[in-house]
C-alpha positions in Angstrom: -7.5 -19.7 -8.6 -8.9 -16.4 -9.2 -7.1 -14.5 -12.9 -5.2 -11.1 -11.8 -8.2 -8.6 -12.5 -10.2 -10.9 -10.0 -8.3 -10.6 -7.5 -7.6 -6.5 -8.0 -11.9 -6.7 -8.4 -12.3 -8.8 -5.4 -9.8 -7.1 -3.5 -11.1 -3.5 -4.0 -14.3 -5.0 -3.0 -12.6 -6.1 0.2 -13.1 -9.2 -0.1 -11.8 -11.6 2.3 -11.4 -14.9 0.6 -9.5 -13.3 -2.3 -7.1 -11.4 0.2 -6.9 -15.2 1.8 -6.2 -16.3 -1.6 -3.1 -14.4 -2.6 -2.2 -14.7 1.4 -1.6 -18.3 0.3 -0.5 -18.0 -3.1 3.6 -17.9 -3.3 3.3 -16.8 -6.9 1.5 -14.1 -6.5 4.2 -11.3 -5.1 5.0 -10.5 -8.9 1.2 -10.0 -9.3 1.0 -7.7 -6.1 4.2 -5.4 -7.6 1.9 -5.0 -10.6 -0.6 -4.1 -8.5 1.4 -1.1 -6.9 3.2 -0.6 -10.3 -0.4 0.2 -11.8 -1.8 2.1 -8.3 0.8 4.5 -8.4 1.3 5.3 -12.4 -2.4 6.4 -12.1 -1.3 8.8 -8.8 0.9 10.0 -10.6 -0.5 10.7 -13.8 -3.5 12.1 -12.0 -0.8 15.3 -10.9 1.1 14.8 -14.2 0.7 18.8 -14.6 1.9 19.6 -11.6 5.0 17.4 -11.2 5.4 16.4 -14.9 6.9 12.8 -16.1 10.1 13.0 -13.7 7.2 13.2 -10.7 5.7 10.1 -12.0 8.7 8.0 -12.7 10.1 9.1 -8.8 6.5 8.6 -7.5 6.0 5.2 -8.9 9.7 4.1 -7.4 8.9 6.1 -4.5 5.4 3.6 -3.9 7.3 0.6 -4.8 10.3 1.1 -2.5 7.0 2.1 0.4 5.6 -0.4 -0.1 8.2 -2.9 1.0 8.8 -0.6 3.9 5.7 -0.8 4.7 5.2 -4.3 5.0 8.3 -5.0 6.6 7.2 -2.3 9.3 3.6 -4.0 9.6 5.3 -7.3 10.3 7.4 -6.3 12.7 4.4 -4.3 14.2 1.5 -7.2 13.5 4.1 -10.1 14.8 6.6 -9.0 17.1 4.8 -6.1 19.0 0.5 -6.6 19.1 0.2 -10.6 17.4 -3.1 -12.1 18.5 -2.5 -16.1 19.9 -3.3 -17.2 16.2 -1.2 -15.0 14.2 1.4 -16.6 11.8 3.2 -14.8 8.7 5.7 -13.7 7.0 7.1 -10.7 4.8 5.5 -12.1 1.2 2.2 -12.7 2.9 2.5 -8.9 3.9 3.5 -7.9 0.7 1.1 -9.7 -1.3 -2.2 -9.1 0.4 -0.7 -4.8 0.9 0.3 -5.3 -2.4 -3.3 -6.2 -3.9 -5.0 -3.5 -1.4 -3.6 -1.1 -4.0 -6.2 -2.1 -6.4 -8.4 0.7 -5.8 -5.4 3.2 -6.0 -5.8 2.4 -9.8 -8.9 4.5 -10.0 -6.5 7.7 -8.9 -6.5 8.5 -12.8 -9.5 9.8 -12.5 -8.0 12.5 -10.4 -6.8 14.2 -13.5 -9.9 15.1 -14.2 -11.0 18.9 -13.7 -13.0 19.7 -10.5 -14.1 16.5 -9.4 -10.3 15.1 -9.1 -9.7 16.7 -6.3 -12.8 14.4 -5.2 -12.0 11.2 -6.6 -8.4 11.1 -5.4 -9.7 11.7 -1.3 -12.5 9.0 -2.2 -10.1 6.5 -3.2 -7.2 7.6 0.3 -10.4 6.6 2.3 -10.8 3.4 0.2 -7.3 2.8 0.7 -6.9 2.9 4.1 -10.2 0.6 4.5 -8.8 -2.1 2.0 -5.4 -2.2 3.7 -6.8 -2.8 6.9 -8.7 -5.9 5.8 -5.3 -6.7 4.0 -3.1 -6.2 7.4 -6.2 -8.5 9.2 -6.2 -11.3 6.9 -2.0 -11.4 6.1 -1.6 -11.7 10.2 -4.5 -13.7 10.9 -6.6 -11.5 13.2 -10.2 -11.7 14.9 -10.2 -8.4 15.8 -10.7 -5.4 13.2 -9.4 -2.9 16.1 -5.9 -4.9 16.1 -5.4 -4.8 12.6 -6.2 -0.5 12.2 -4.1 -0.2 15.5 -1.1 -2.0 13.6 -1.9 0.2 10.8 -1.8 3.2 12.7 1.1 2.7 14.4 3.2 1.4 10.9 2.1 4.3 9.5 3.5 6.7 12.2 6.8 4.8 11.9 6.8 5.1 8.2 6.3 9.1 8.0 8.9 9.7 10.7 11.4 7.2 8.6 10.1 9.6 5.7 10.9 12.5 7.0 14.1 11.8 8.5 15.3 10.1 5.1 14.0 13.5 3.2 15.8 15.6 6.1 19.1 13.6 5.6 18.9 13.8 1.6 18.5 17.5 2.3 21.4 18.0 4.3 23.5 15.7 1.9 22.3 17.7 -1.0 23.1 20.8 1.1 26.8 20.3 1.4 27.5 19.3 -1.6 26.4 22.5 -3.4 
């Protein structure tokens, strides 16, 4: 069994047997939160000027809370809607292999740096998406690549329109209350 900074290594690297490996490993979800813990601290200390410590704190709560939206909306998606004959999982399969995909979200502190931050941070979005697509393709089993960034596109439509009517709602609240 591969230590923690393996598998963050191996699964920035996209590596498939290391996304298989914390797939299988029940133990691992508290090493995936890290994971996410650790991706979005360095987000959001990359734009600590701009949004200070409260915009870290919220951001990193903000990542954790997605990122169990997200997996719950990828399961439903991967299993219920578009499985392939083979597919079998479950919600800590989901959360562990998305979970571990954040590995290369660490490298986001870099983004603090002048001029090429700006660089570094859309570098790493592209890396993102690409590691959570091998994550989505492992966690639910697939053959097919295309399956696996079609479930991906379509969790992450449901996710922004859950975002924005969430923001729209805390809005409103906030609204009528002042």
């Amino acid at each position: 069994m591969s230590s923690l900074t393996e598998r963050m290594i191996g699964a920035a690297k996209l590596d498939v047997a290391i996304y298989e490996e914390v797939e299988a490993d029940t133990t691992a979800t508290g090493q995936a939160l890290l994971v996410v813990v650790l991706s979005s601290l360095a987000a959001g200390l990359s734009f600590v000027t701009l949004n200070g410590i409260r915009g870290v704190i919220w951001g990193t709560l903000s990542a954790i809370v997605g990122w169990i939206i997200w997996a719950g909306i990828t399961y439903l998606v991967g299993t219920k809607m578009l499985p392939e004959p083979q597919t079998r999982s479950d919600m800590g399969e989901l959360l562990r292999t998305l979970g571990f995909a954040m590995s290369p979200g660490i490298l986001r502190i870099l983004g603090i740096i002048p001029i090429i931050g700006f660089v570094v941070n859309l570098v790493v979005l592209f890396w993102l998406l690409a590691a959570v697509v091998v994550a989505v393709r492992q966690a639910l089993d697939y053959k097919s690549t295309g399956r696996a960034v079609g479930v991906c596109l379509i969790g992450f439509i449901v996710y922004i329109l859950a975002f924005i009517l969430v923001g729209t709602m805390s809005a409103g609240i906030s609204g009528l209350m002042n």
